[in-house]
C-alpha positions as CSV (number, residue, x, y, z in Angstrom):
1,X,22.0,34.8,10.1
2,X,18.8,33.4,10.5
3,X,18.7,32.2,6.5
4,X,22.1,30.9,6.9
5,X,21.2,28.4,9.5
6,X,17.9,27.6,8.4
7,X,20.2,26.2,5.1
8,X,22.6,24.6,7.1
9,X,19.6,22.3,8.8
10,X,18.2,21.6,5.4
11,X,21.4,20.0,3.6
12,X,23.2,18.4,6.8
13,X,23.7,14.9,6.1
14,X,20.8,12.8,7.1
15,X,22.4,9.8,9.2
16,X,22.3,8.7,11.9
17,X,25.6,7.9,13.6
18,X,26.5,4.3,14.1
19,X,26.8,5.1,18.0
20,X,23.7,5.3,18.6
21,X,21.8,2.5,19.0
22,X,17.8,2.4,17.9
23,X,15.7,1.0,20.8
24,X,12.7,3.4,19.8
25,X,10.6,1.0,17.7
26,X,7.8,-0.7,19.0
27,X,7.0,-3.5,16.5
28,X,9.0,-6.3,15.2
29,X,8.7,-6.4,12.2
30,X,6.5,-3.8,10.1
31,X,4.2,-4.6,7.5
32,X,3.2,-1.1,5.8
33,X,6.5,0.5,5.0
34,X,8.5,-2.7,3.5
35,X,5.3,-2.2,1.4
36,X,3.4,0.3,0.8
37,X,6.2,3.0,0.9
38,X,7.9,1.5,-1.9
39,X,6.6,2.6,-5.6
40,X,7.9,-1.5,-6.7
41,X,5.5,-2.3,-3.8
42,X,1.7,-0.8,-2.8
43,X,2.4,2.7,-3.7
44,X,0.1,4.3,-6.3
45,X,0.8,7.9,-6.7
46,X,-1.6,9.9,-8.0
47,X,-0.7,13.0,-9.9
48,X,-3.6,15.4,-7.9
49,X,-6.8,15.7,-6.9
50,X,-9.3,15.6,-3.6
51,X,-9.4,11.8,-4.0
52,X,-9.3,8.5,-6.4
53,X,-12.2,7.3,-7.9
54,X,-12.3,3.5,-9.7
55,X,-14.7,2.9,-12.4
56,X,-16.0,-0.7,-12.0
57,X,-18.2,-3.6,-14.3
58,X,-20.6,-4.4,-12.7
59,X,-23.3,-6.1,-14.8
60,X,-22.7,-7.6,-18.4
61,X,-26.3,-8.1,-19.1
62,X,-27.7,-11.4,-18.7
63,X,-27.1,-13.9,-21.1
64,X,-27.1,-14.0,-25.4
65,X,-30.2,-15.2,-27.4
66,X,-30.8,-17.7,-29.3
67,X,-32.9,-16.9,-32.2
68,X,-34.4,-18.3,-36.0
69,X,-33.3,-16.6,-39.0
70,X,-35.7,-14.4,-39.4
71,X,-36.3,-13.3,-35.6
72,X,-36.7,-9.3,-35.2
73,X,-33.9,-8.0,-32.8
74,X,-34.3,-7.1,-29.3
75,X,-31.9,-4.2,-29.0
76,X,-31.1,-3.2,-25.1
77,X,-28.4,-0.8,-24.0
78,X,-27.3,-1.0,-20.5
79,X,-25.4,0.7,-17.9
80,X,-22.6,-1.6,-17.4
81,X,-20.4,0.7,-14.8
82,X,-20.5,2.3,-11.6
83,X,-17.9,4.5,-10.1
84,X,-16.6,3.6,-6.3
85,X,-14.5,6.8,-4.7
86,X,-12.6,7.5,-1.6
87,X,-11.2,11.0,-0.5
88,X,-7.2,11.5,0.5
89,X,-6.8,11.9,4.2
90,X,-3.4,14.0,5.4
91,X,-0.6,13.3,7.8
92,X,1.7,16.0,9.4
93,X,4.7,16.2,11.5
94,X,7.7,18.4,12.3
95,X,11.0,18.5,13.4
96,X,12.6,21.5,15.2
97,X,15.4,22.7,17.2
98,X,16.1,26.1,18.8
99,X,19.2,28.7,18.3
100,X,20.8,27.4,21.7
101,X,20.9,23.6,20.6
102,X,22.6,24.5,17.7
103,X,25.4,26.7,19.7
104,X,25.9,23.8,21.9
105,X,26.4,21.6,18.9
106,X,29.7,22.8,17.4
107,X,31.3,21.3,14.1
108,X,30.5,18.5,11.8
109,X,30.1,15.3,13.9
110,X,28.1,16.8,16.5
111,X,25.5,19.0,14.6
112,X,24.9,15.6,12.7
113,X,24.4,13.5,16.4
114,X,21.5,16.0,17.1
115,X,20.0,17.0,13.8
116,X,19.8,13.2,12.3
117,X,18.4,11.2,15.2
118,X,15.8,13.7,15.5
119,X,14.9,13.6,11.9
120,X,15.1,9.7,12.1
121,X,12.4,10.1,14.7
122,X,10.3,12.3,12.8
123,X,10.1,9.1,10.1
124,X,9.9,6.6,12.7
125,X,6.5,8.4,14.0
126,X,5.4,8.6,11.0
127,X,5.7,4.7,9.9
128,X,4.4,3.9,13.5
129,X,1.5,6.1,12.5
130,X,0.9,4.4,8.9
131,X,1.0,1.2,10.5
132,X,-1.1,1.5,13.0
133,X,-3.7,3.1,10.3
134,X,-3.9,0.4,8.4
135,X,-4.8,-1.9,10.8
136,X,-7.1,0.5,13.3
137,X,-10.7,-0.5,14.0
138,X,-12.6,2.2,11.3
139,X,-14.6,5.0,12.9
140,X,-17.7,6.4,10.8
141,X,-17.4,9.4,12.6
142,X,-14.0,9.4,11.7
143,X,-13.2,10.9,8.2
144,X,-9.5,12.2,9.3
145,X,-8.0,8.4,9.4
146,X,-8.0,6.2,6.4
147,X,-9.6,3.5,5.6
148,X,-8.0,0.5,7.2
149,X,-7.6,-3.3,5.9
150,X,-10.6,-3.9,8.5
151,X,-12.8,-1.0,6.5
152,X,-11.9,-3.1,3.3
153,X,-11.8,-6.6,4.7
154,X,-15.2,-7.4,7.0
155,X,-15.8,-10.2,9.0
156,X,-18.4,-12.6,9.5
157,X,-20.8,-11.8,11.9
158,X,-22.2,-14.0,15.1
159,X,-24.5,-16.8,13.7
160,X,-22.8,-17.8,10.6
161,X,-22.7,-20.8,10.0
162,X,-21.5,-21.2,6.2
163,X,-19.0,-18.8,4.6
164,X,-19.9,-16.7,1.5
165,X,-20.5,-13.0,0.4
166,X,-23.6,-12.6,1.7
167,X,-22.6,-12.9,5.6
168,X,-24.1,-9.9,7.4
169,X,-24.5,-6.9,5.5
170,X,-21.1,-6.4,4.3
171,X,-20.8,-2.8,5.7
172,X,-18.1,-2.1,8.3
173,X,-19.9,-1.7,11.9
174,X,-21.5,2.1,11.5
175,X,-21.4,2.2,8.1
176,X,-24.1,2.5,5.5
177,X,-21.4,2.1,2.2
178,X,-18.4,1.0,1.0
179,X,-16.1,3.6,-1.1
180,X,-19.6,5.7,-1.8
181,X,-21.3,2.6,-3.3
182,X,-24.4,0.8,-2.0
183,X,-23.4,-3.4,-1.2
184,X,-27.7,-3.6,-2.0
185,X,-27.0,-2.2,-5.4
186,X,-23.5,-3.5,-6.6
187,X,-23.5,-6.7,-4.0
188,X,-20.5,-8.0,-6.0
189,X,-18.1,-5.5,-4.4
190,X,-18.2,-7.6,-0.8
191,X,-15.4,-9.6,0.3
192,X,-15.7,-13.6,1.6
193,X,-16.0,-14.0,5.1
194,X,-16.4,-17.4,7.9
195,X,-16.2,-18.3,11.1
196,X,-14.5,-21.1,12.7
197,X,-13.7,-22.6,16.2
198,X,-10.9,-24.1,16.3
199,X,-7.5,-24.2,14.8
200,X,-7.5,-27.5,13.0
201,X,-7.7,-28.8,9.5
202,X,-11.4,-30.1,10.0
203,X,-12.0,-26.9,11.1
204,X,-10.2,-23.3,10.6
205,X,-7.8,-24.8,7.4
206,X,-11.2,-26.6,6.1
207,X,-12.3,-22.8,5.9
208,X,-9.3,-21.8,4.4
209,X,-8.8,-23.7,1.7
210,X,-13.3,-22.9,1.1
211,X,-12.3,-19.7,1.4
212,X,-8.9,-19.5,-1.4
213,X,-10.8,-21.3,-3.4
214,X,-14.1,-19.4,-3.5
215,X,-12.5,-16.1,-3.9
216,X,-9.9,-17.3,-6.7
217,X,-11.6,-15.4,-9.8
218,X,-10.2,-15.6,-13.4
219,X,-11.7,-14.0,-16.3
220,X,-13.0,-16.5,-19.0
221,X,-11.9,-12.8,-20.8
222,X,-8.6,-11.8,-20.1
223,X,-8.1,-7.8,-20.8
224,X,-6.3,-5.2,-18.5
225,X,-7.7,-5.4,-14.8
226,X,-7.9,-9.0,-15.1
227,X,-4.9,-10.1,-14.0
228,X,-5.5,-14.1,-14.3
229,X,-3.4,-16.4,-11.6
230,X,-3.6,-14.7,-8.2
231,X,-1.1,-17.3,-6.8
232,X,2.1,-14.9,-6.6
233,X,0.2,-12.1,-5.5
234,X,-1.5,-13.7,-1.9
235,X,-0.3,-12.9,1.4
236,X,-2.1,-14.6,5.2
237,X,-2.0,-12.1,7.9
238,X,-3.0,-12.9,11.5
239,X,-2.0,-12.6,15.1
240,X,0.9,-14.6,17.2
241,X,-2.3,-16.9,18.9
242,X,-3.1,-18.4,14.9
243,X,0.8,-18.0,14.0
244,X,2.0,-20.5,16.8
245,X,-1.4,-22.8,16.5
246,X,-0.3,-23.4,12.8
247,X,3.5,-24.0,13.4
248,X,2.5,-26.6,16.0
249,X,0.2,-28.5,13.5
250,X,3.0,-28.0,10.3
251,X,5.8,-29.7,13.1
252,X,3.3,-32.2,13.9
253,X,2.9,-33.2,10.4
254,X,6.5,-33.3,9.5
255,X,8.4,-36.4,9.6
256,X,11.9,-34.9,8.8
257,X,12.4,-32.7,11.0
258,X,15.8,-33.3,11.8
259,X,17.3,-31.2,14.7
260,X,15.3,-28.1,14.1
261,X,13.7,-26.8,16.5
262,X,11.8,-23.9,14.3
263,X,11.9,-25.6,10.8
264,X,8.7,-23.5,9.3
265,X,10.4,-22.0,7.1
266,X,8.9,-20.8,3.4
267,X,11.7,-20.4,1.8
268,X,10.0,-17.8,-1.4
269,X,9.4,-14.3,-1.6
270,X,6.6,-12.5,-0.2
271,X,5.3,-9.8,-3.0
272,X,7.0,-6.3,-1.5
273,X,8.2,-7.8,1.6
274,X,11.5,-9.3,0.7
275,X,12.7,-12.8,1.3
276,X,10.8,-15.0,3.7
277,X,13.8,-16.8,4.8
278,X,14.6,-16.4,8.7
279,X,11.4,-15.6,10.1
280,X,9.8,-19.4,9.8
281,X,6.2,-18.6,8.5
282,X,4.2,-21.6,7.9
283,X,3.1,-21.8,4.3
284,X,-0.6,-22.4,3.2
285,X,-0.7,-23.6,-0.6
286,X,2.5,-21.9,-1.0
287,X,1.2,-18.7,1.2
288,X,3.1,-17.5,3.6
289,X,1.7,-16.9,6.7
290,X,2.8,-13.3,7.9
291,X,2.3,-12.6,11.4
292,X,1.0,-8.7,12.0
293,X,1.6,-7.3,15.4
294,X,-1.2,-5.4,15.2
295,X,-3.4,-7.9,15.4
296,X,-2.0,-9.4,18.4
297,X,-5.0,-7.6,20.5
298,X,-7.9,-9.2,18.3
299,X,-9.0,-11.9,20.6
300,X,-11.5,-12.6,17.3
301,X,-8.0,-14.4,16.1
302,X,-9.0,-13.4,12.3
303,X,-7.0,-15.3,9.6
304,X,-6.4,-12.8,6.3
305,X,-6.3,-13.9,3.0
306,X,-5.3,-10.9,0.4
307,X,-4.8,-10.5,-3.4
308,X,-2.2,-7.7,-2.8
309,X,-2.7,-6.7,-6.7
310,X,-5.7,-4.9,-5.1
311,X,-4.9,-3.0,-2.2
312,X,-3.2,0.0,-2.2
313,X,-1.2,3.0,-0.8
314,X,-2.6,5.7,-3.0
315,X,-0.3,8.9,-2.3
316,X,-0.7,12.2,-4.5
317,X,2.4,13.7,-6.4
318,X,3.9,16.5,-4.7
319,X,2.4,15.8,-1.3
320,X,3.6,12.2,-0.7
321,X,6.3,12.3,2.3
322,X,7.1,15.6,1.4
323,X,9.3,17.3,3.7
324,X,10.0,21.4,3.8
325,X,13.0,22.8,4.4
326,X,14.0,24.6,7.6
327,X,12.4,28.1,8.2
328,X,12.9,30.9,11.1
329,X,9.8,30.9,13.1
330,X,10.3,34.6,13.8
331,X,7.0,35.8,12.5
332,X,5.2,33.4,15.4
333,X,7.1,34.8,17.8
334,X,9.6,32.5,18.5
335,X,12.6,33.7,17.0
336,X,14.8,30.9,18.2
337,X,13.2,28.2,16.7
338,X,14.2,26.5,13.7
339,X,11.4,23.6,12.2
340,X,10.5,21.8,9.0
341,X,7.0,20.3,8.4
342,X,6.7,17.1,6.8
343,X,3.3,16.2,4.9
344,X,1.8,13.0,3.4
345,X,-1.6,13.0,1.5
346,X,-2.6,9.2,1.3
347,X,-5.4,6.9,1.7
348,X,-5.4,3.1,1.8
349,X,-8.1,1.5,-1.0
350,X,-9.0,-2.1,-2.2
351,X,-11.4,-1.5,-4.8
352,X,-11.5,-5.0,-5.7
353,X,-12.8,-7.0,-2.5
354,X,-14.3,-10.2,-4.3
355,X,-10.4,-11.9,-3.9
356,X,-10.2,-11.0,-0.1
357,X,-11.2,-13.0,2.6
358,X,-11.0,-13.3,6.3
359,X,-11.9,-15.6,8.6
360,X,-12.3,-15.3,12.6
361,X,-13.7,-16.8,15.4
């Protein structure tokens, strides 16, 4: 018996009915799962392993010589590579129901009204989870969490006054590295940073455009791993405060306005998040502007600009959103219980930071 309904959990039809109406989410809009649960998005599985590792050029060796005819040669051989790594980190969840819910639950329709919405929950934890990870402050002390776009993307500290890759150390507060390398000894894997102090073009879109510009690398070279024009590839993140301060200077600047109200809108398509077309996200050299929810708290008001080519889900194959099938939970005693675990091995990387930037205040 117990095999029999431990099946029947497993292959009921996973949906939801449309009576029931979803009130459980807590964001808007999300930014990770449009994005980096989709393998056309930011998912890069991995077929196994404790963790991904990134081999990197880091020095080409100075410059050519010139030389007569008849000059002996200087023959040097140099370590061009380094190697930056990050470890996996695991998520786990379950869903359950006892012998008695079942019984209660007779035939098709009902058995589906209790076993899906709880299964829909299950996933909705998990994407509240994911999302929240990616934008959490980063904990050194921390190695259960991943590493989150503020691990990758650092700010400026206090006291700067000109924006570059050399603002502060370049390590996220408490750390002494970056993906196991050393910012002393490969100083090219930082990301651009500034501050500004108000949100006005002599000011915050000034450092913008310093910023976009500085941080728009091309290979004189092009080979795999250079992937030439960035343009198609950028997404802005920041919080409501910047979202609405922009709108109200992109209205201001428009003398066709016509009658709408809210007439921000972008009109293109934001790599992995669908059609920007209703949501009225002010455009910065044909960038949309995303607003992030989770950012809403950061009274530093940072501005995000991101080469998406870079950044990265990294899931491993056979672990990522996996989810067991119903067992008996008998053996622990609790012979009424029916539950199936679901596990996810991931870890968020940008092991290219040169092409990110942020700015704050």
């Amino acid at each position: 018996m117990y095999t029999r309904i431990a099946d029947s959990l497993t292959a009921v039809y996973d949906k939801v009915p449309s009576s029931v109406i979803d009130l459980s989410a807590e964001q808007t809009h999300y930014i990770v799962a449009p994005y980096f649960l989709n393998k056309k998005g930011g998912m890069m599985e991995i077929s196994g392993g404790k963790g991904i590792g990134q081999l990197m050029m880091i020095d080409h060796g100075g410059r050519s010589r010139h030389v007569d005819a008849l000059d002996e040669d200087v023959v040097r051989i140099i370590d061009h590579l380094t190697k930056a790594r990050v470890d996996f980190t695991r998520l786990t969840d379950s869903v359950s129901y006892t012998a008695d819910q079942l019984d209660e639950n007779k035939g098709k329709e009902l058995i589906t009204n209790l076993i899906a919405p709880s299964k829909r929950a299950m996933h909705l934890r998990v994407i509240e989870t994911l999302e929240e990870d990616f934008f959490v402050t980063p904990d050194a002390n921390d190695d259960k969490t991943p590493w989150s776009l503020k691990y990758w993307v650092v700010k400026a500290p206090a006291g700067t006054t000109e924006g570059g890759y050399t603002n502060g150390t370049g390590y996220p507060t408490g750390f002494t590295d970056v993906a196991g390398l050393s910012l002393t000894k490969v100083p090219q894997y930082r990301n651009y940073n500034d501050l500004y102090t108000s949100l006005t073009k002599e000011d915050a879109i000034l450092k913008m455009k310093r910023a976009h510009r500085r941080t728009n690398w091309r290979s004189p070279r092009p080979q795999a791993g250079f992937k030439g024009d960035s343009s198609e590839r950028r997404i802005l993140l920041s919080n409501e405060t910047v979202c609405e301060g922009f709108e109200v200077l992109a209205e201001g600047q428009n003398e066709n306005l016509g009658q709408d109200l809210a007439s921000m809108h972008s009109g293109r398509r934001i790599p992995g998040l669908g059609v920007n077309n209703e949501t009225g996200e002010v455009v910065f050299k044909k960038h949309p502007l995303i607003h992030a929810p989770l950012l809403d708290d950061d009274t530093s008001n940072p501005i995000y600009g991101l080469d998406m080519e870079y950044i990265k889900a990294a899931t491993c194959k056979g672990t990522n959103m996996k989810m067991g099938a119903f067992v008996n939970l008998a053996a622990g005693k609790q012979h009424n219980v029916y539950s199936a675990n679901f596990d996810h091995k991931y870890q968020y990387i940008c092991f290219n930071r040169r092409p990110q930037w942020v700015i704050s205040s």
